[in-house]
N, C-alpha and C positions, 0 to 999 in steps of 0.2 A: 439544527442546533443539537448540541452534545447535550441529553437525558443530565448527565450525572457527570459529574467534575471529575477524571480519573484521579486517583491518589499513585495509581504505580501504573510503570510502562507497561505490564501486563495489561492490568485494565486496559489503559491507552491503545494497544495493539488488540484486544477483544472489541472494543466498541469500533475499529477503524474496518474488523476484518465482520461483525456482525453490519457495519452500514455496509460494506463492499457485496457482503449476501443479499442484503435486500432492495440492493441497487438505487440505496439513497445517496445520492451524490454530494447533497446538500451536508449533512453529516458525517462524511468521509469528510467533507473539503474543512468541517468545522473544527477537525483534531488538527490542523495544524496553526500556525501563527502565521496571523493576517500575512505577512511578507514571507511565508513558507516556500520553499522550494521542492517539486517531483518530479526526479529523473524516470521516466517511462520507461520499460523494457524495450521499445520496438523503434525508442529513440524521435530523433536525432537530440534533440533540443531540453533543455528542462523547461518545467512549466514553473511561473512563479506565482505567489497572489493567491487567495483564496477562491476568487472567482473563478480563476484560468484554470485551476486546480479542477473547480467544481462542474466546468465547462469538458475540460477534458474525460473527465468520467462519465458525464452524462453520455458522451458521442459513443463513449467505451460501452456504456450500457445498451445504446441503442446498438449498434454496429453488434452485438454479440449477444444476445438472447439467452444463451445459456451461459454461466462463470460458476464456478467452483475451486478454490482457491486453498491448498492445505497447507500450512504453513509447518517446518520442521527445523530438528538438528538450532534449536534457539541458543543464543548466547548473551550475554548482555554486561556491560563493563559501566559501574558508578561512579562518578568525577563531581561529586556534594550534586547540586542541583539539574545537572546534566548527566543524561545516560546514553551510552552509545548501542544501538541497539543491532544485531546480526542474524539472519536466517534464510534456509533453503525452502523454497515453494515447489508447489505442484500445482499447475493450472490446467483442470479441465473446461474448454470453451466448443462451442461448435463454430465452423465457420463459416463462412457465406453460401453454400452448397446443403448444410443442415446436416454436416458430420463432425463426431465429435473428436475431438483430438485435444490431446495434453503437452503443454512444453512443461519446462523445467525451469528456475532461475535463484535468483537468492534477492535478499533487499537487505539494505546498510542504512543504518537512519541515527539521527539524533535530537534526541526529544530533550524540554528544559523545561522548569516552574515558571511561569510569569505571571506577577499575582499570583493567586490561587490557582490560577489552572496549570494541567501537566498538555506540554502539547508539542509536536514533531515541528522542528525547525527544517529537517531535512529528511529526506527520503531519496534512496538513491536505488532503483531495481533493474534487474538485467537478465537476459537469459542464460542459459548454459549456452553451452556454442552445439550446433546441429551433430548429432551423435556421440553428444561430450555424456556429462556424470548424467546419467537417470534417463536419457534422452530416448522419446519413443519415436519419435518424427526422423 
């Protein structure tokens, strides 16, 4: 469960990318709304649902031992209680071999009020394309 009730997308995006450091799945899965939707980088499918959400991060945490995740180049556009939220990543992981490698990608999301909480309705994340912007692989 989320510590503290975000008041701004900031917050909301600090507590989603501080649960994603400490590979609490549970509170990554609790920023968004119960019927929230996460488009994964590596694809194919969105996940929907808090659980599926929180299922799928778990596998992510186990499956990759190390994540490091920098978030950049932020944008974000206000529509009264809806914010549309835009930015470039850098993901350093190791992969099943125990070396480390970094892709590149961006996430698009839109978060809303319900009640009192601030919380992502959608999430949408994607890579760069292999030797595109930033690209080390």
């Amino acid at each position: 469960m989320l510590d503290i009730v975000p008041s701004s997308i900031d917050e909301l995006a600090q507590q989603w990318l501080v649960a994603f450091h400490k590979k609490d799945a549970q509170a990554l899965s609790a920023t968004f709304v119960e019927d929230g939707v996460y488009i994964p980088p590596a694809g194919p499918f969105p996940v929907q649902g808090r659980d599926a959400i929180r299922a799928l991060f778990e596998g992510q945490f186990q499956a990759f031992p190390y994540l490091r995740l920098s978030i950049k180049n932020e944008s974000r556009k206000d529509y009264g209680n809806t914010v549309i939220y835009n930015c470039t990543w850098d993901l350093m992981h190791t992969d099943g071999k125990g070396l480390k490698k970094t892709v590149h990608g961006w996430i698009s999301s839109a978060e809303t009020i319900i009640g009192s909480q601030r919380l992502f309705v959608l999430m949408a994340t994607s890579l760069f394309p292999r030797g595109g912007w930033g690209s080390s692989l």
